[in-house]
C-alpha positions as CSV (number, residue, x, y, z in Angstrom):
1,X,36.8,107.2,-78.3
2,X,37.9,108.9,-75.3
3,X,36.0,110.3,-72.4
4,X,38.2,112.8,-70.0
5,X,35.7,112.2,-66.0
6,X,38.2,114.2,-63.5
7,X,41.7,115.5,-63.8
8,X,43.4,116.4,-59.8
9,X,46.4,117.5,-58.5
10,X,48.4,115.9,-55.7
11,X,50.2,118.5,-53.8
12,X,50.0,117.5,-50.8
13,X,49.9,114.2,-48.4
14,X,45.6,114.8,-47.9
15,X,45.3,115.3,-51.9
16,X,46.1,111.2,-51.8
17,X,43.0,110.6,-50.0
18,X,40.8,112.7,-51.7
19,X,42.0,110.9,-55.2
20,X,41.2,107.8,-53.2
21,X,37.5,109.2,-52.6
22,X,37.2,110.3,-55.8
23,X,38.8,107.3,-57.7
24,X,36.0,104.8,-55.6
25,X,33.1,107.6,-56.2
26,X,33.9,107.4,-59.8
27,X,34.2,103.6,-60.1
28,X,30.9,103.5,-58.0
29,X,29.2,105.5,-60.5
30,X,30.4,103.9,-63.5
31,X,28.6,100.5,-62.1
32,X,31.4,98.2,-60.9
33,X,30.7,96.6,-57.4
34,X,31.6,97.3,-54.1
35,X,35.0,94.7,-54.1
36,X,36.3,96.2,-57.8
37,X,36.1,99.7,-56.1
38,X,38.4,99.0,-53.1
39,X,40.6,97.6,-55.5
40,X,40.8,100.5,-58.0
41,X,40.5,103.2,-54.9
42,X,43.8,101.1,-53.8
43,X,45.6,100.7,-57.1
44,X,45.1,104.8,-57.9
45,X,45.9,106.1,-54.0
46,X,49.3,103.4,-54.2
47,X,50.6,104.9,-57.6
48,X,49.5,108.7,-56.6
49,X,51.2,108.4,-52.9
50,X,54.4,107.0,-55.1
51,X,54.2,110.0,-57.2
52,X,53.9,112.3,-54.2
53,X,56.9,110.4,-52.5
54,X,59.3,110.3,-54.4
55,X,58.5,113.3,-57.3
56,X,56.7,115.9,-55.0
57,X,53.8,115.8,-56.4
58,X,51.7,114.5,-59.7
59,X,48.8,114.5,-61.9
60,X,45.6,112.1,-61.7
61,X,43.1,112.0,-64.7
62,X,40.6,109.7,-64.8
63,X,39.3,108.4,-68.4
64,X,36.1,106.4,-70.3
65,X,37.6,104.9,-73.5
66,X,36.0,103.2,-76.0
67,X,32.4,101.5,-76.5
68,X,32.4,98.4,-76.3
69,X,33.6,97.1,-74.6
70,X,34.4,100.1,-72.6
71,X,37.6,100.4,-70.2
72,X,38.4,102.6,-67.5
73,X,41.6,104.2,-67.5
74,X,43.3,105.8,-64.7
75,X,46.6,108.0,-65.8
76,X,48.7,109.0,-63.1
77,X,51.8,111.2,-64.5
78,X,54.7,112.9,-62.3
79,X,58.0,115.4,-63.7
80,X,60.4,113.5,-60.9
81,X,63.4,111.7,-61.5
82,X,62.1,108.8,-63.1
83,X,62.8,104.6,-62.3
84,X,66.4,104.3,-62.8
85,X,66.0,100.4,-63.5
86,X,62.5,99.6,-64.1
87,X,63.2,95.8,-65.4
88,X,64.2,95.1,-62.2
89,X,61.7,96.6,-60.1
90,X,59.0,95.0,-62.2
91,X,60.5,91.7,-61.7
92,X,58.8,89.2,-59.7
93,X,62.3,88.5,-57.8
94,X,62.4,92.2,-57.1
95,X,63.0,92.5,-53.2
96,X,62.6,96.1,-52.4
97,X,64.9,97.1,-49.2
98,X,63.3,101.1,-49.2
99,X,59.2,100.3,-50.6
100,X,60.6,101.9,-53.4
101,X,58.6,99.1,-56.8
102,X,55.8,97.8,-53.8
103,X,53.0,100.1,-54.8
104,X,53.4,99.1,-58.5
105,X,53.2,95.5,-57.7
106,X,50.5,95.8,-55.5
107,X,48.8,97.9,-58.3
108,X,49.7,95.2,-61.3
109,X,47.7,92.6,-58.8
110,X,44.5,94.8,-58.6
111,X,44.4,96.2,-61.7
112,X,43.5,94.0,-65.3
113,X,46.0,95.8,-66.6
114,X,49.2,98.7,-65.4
115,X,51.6,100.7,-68.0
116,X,54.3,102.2,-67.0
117,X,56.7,104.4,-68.6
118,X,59.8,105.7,-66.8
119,X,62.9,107.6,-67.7
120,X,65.4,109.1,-65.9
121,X,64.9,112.6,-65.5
122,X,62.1,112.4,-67.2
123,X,59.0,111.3,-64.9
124,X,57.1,109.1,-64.9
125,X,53.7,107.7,-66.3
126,X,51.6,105.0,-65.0
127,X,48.2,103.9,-66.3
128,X,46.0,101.6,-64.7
129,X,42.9,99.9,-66.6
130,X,40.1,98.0,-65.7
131,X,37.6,96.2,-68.2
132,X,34.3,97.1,-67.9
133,X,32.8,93.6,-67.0
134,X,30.2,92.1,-69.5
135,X,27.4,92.8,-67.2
136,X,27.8,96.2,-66.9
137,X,26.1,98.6,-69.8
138,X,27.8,100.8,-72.0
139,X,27.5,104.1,-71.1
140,X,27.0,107.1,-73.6
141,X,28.3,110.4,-74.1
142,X,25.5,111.8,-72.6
143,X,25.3,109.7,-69.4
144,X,29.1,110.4,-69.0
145,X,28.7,114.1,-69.0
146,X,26.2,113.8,-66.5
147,X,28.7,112.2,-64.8
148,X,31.3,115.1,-65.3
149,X,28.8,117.3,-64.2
150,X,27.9,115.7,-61.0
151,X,31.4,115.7,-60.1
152,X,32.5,119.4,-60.7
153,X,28.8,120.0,-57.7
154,X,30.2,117.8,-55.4
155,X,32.0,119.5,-52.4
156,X,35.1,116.7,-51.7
157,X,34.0,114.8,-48.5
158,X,35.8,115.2,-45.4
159,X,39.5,112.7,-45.3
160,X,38.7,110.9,-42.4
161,X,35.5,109.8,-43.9
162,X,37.5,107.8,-46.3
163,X,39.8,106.6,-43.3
164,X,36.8,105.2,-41.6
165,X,35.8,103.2,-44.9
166,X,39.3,102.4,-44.9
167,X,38.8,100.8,-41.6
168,X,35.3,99.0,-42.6
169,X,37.0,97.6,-45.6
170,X,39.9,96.6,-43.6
171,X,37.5,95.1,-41.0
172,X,35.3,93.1,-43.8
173,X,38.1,91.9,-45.2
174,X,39.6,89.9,-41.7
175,X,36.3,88.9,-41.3
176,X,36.1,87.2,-45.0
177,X,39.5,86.1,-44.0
178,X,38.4,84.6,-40.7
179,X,35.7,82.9,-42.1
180,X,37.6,81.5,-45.6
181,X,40.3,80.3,-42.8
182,X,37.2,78.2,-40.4
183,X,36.2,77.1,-44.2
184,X,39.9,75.9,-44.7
185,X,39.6,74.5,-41.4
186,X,36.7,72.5,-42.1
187,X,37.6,71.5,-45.9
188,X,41.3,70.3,-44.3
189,X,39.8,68.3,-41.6
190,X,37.2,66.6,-44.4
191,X,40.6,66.2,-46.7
192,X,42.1,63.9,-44.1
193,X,38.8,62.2,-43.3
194,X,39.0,61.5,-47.2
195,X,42.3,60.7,-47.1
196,X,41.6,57.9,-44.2
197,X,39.2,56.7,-46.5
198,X,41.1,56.3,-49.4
199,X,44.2,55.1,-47.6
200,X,42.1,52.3,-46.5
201,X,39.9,51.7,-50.0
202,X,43.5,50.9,-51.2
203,X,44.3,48.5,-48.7
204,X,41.3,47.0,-49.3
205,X,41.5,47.5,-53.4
206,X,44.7,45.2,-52.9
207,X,43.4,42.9,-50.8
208,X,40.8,42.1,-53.5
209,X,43.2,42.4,-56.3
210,X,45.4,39.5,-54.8
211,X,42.2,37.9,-53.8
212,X,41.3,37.9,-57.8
213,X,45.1,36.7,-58.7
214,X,44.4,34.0,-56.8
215,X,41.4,33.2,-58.5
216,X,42.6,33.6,-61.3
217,X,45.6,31.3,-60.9
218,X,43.4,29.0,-59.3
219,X,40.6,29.1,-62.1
220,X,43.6,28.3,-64.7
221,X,45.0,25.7,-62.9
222,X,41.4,24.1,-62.3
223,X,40.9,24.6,-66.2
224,X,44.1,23.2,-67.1
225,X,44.1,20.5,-64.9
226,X,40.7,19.3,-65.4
227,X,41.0,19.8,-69.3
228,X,44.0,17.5,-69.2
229,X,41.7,15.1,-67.1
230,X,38.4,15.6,-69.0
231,X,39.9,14.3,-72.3
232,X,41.2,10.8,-71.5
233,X,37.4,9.8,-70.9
234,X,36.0,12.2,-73.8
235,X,38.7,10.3,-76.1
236,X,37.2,7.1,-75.1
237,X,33.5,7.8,-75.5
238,X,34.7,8.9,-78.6
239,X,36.8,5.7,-79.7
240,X,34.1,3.5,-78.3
241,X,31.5,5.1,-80.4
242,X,33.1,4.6,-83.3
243,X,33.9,1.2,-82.5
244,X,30.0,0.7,-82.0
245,X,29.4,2.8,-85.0
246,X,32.3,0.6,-87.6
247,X,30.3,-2.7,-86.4
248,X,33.5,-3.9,-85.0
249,X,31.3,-5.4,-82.1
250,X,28.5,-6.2,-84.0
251,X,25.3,-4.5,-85.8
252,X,23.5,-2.0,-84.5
253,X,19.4,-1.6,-84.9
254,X,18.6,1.5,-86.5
255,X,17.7,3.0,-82.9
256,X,20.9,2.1,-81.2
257,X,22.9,3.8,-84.2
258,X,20.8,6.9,-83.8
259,X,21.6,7.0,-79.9
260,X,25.3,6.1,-80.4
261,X,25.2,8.9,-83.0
262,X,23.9,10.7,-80.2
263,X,26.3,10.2,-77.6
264,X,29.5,10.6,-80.2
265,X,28.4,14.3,-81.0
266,X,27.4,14.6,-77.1
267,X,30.8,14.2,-76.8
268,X,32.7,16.0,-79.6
269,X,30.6,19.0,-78.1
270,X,32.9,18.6,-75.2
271,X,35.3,17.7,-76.4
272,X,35.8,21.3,-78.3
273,X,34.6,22.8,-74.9
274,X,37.8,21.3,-73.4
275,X,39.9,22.1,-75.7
276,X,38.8,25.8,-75.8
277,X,38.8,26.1,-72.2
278,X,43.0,24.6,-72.0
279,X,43.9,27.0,-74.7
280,X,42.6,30.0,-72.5
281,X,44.2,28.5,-69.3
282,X,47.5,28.2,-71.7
283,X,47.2,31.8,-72.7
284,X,46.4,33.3,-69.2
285,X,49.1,30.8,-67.6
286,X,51.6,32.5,-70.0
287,X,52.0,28.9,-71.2
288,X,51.1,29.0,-74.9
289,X,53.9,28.3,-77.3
290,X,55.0,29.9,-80.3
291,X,55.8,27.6,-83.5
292,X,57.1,30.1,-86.0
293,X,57.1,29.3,-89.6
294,X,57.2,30.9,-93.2
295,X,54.1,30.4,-95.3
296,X,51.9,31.8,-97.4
297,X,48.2,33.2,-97.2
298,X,47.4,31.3,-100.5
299,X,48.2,27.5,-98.8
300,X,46.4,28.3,-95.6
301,X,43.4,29.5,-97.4
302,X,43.6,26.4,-99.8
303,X,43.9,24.1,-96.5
304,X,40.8,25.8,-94.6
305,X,38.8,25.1,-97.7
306,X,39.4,21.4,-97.5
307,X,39.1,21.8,-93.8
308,X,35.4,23.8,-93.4
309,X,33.5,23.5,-97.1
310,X,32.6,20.0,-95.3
311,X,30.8,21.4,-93.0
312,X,28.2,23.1,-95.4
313,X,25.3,20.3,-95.9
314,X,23.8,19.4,-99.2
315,X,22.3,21.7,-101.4
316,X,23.2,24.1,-98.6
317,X,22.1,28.0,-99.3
318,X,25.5,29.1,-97.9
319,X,28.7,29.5,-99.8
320,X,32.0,29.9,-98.8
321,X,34.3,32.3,-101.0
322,X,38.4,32.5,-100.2
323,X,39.0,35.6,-102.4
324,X,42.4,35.2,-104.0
325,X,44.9,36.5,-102.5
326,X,46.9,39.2,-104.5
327,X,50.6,40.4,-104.0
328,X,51.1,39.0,-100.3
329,X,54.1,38.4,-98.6
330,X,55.4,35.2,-96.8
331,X,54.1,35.3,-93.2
332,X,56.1,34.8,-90.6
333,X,54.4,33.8,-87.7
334,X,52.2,30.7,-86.0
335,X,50.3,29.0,-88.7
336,X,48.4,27.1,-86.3
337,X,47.2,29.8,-84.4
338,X,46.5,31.6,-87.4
339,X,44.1,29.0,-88.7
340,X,42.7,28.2,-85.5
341,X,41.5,32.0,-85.2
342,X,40.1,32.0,-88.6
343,X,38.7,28.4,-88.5
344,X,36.5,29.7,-85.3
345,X,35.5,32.8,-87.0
346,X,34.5,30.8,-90.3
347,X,32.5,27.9,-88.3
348,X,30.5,30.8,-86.3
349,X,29.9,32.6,-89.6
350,X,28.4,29.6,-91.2
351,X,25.9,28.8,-87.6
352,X,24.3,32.1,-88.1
353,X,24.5,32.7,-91.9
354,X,20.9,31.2,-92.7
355,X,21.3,31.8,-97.1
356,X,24.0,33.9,-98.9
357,X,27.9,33.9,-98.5
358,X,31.0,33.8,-96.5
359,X,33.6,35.6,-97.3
360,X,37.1,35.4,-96.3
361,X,39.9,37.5,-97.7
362,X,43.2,39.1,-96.7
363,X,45.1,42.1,-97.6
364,X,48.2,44.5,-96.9
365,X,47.4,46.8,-93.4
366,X,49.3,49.3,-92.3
367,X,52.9,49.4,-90.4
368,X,54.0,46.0,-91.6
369,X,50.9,43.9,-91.2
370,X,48.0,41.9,-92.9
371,X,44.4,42.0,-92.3
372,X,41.7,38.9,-92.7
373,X,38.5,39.4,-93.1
374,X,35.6,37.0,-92.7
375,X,32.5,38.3,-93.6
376,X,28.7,36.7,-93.6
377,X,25.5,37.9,-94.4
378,X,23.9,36.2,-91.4
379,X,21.9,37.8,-88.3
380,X,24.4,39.9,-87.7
381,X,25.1,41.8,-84.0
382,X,23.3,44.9,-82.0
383,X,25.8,47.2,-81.5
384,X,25.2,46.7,-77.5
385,X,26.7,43.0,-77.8
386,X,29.1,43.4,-80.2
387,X,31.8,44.0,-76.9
388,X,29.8,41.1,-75.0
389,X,30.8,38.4,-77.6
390,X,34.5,38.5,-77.0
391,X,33.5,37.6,-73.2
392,X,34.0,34.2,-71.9
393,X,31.2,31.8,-72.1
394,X,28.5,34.9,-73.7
395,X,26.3,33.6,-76.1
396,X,23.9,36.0,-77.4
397,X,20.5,35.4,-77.6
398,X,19.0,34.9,-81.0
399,X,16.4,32.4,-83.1
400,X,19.2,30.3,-84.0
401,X,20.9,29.7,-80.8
402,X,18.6,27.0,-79.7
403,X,19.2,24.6,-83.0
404,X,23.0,25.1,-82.6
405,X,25.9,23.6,-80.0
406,X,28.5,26.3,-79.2
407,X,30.5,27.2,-75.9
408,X,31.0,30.8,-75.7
409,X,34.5,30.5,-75.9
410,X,35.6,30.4,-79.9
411,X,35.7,34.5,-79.7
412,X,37.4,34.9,-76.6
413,X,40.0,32.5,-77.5
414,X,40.3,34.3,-81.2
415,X,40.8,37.4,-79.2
416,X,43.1,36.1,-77.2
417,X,45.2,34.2,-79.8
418,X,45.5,37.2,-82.2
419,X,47.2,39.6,-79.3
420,X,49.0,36.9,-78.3
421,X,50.5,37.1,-81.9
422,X,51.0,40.9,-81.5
423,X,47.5,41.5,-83.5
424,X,44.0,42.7,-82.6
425,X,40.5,41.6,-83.4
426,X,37.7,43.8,-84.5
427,X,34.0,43.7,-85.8
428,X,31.2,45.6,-87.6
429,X,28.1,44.5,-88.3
430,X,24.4,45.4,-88.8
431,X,21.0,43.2,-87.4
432,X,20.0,41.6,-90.4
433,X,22.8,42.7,-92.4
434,X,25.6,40.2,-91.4
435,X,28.7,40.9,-89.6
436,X,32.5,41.3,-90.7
437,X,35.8,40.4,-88.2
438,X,38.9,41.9,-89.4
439,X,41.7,40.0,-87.8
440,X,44.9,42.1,-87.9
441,X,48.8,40.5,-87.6
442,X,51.7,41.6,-87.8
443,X,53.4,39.8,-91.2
444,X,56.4,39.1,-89.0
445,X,55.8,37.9,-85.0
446,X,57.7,40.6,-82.9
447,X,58.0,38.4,-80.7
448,X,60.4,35.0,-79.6
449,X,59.8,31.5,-80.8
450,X,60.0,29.5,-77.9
451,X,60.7,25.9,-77.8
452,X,57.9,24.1,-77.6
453,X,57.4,22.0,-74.6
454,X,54.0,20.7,-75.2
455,X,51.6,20.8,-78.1
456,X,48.8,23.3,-78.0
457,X,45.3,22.3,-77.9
458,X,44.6,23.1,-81.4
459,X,47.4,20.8,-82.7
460,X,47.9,17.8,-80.1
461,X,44.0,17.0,-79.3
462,X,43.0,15.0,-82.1
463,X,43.3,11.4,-82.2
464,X,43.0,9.8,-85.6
465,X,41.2,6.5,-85.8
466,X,42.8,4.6,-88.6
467,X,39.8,1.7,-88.6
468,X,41.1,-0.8,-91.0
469,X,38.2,-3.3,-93.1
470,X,41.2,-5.8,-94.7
471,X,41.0,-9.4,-94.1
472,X,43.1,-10.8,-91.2
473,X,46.4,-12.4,-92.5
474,X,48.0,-15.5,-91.6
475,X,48.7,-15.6,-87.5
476,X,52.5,-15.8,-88.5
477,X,52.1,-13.0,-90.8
478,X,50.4,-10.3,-87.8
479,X,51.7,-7.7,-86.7
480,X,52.2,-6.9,-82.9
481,X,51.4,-3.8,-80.9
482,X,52.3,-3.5,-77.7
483,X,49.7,-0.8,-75.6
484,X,50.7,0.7,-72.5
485,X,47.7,2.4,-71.1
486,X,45.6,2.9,-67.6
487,X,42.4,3.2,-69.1
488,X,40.1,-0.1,-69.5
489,X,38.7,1.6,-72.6
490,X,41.6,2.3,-74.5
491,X,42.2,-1.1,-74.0
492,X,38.9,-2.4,-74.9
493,X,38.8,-0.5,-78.4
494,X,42.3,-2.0,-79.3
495,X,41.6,-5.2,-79.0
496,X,38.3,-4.8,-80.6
497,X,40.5,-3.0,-83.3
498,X,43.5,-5.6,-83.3
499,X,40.7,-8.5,-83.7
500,X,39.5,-7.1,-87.2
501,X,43.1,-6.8,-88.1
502,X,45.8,-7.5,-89.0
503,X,47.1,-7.0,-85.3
504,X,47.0,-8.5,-81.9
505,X,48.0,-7.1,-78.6
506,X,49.9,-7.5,-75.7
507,X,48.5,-4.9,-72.9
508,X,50.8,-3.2,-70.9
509,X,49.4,-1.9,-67.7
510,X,51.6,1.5,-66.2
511,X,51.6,1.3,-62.4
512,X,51.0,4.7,-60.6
């Protein structure tokens, strides 16, 4: 719907500031503040002063349409000659060498919206609209013929009256603009304060990141090197142990066998805390090797079944299920590493799986890869700590921590190990539901296999003792070995060894 307010004439130059006056008393009555009113007063006494310039003259009507939301519309028409070009004077490249296109740019800026239609020797139209703003009330037919009304009464006010508010605007304006430009002042000056500060939280960022590098290169070297050094005297412990343990030195009372007992798990304990701790120095060093090879998911599960249904005691409330694996392709990719991962996951199910199952499965993923599984119906994990366990050395609290030996390590080094293979690791799991980790590799290693240089920790740590019980043969009939070691015990437990045996030894001692 449409609502006609005022329609003027501009005849002459004074006519534009009376349509200025009227177009502000108008926008003043119809509710929009005092900053949209200078705008409009401005768009309205730009287009009619055009009209007047270069047509001689024009037409101003002033328009309500619609409900709501209502718009007011401002229609200035003229019978002149008409834009010759308007594309190019409404394009924002347009340089104007006469004025000729400034006032309808500087009307398209104030103004939500302008219209124009031009043609030569034809006139022109121009409408300029502004949205009622969502504060502002609708306004009915009645109010708006009251405001026609009030209007037609009112005698025109005198032109320099709107010259002088032309001047207080102008005058509030530079002093908005003088105090935005001190605000710019300030804000700049706090800007380069900031960006001192800044500048020199970098410096000090890289300072501490090279400060960690070092650490960090520092903490794997310490690992790796005091891995290295920690097992030659775990190995012996070990050795000894079972020397003591095999009666190769005599028997034991049933007290000393418990404490030797003692002292051999002591140091299996840490032993696997060594050899978790070089694997994570391998893998941060960048040193960890890659021993490709083509096997299937059906022989590693059967080998892990030999390897961890041991571990379940008698008449144990646990089981252990390898689900059958079903249409899976050769893997290509480290077997060792793929067992170690799933070995670790499987010996943690079985600590904290008090009755019930372990399950471990595998199937086809998506883009090109497989996906174990190895679920439990143990304590499970608060979502809270189910981040925290893939941290070094975390072990979360729980009633069966304190009966059970662990490092904190097994599920950082699984995480490790399975991106190092181009997989990831992930978990869900309920409090007193039990937990499931979805292991996920890539069926062929995207990667290089390098030549190995070294064995990994998983492969290379594990020193069988072969403790014969024959009878010793003839003396010409022995066999000789011939050890070459540093260590007193190593030598100890081979000729404790060679004197049950069929052996005896010559000792070779390396010179450092």
């Amino acid at each position: 719907m449409s609502y006609p307010i005022l329609t003027t004439e501009v005849r002459f130059e004074q006519d534009i500031v009376q349509v200025r006056q009227r177009a502000r008393q108008i926008a003043a009555w119809l509710g929009f503040d005092s900053q949209v009113q200078t705008r409009i007063a401005t768009a309205v006494s730009e287009i009619a002063r055009n009209a007047f310039k270069y047509a001689g003259g024009g037409k101003v009507e002033f328009i309500v349409e619609g409900e709501s939301p209502q718009i007011f519309r401002t229609r200035i028409s003229d019978t002149g000659p008409g834009i010759a070009d308007l594309p190019a004077v409404l394009s924002p490249n347009f340089r104007s060498q006469t004025g000729a296109g400034l006032g309808l740019a500087a009307a398209k800026r104030l103004m939500d919206e302008v219209k124009i239609d031009s043609r030569p020797d034809r006139g022109t139209a121009v409408q300029l609209i502004k949205q009622f703003s969502k504060h502002m009330p609708a306004l009915s037919a009645i109010e708006l013929n009251q405001l026609v009304d009030k209007l037609a009464r009112q005698i025109p006010e005198d032109p320099y009256a709107e010259i002088q508010q032309q001047n207080q605007e102008l005058l509030r304006t530079l002093d908005e603009l003088r105090q935005r430009q001190e605000e710019l002042v300030q804000l700049n000056q706090q800007l380069e304060d900031t960006n001192r500060g800044v500048l020199a939280l970098y410096a000090e960022l890289n300072d501490k990141a090279e400060s960690l590098r070092r650490a960090s290169e520092l903490k794997t070297s310490f690992l790796s090197n005091m891995s290295h050094e920690f097992r030659t005297p775990l190995t012996a412990i070990m050795m000894l142990s079972e020397v003591l343990l095999n009666r190769l030195d005599g028997e034991l009372s049933a007290d000393q066998e418990k404490q030797v007992n003692y002292i051999c798990k002591s140091a299996e304990s840490l032993a696997e805390l060594v050899n978790d701790s070089l694997d994570l120095a391998k893998v941060e060093a960048g040193k960890l090797t890659v021993r490709l090879a083509d096997f299937e998911v059906e022989d590693l599960f059967s080998a892990l079944r030999g390897m961890m249904r041991p571990l379940l005691p008698q008449n144990s409330a646990v089981s252990i299920i390898f689900e059958d694996p079903l249409e899976l392709p050769i893997l290509t990719t480290d077997e060792g590493k793929v067992s170690q991962i799933l070995r670790n996951l499987i010996s943690n199910a079985l600590k904290f799986t008090e009755a019930g199952e372990v399950r471990v499965a595998a199937e086809i993923g998506d883009g090109e890869t497989i996906t174990f599984s190895v679920a439990d119906t143990g304590i499970g994990i608060s979502p809270r700590d189910q981040r925290r366990i893939f941290e070094e050395f975390v072990q979360i609290e729980n009633p069966l921590q304190k009966g059970l030996k662990g490092t904190g390590l097994g599920l950082s080094l699984c995480k490790k190990l399975a991106e190092f293979l181009g997989g990831s690791i992930e978990i869900t799991s309920s409090p007193g539901v039990g937990s499931t980790f979805f292991v996920t590799l890539p069926i062929l290693y995207p990667g290089e296999e390098e030549n190995p240089l070294e064995m990994s920790a998983a492969k290379g740590d594990e020193i069988p003792l072969a403790i014969a019980n024959s009878r010793s043969p003839a003396p010409d009939s022995a066999a000789k070995g011939l050890i070459g070691e540093d260590e007193d015990s190593f030598s100890a437990f081979a000729e404790k060894l060679a004197g049950r045996n069929s052996l005896y030894c010559d000792i070779g001692r390396r010179r450092r």
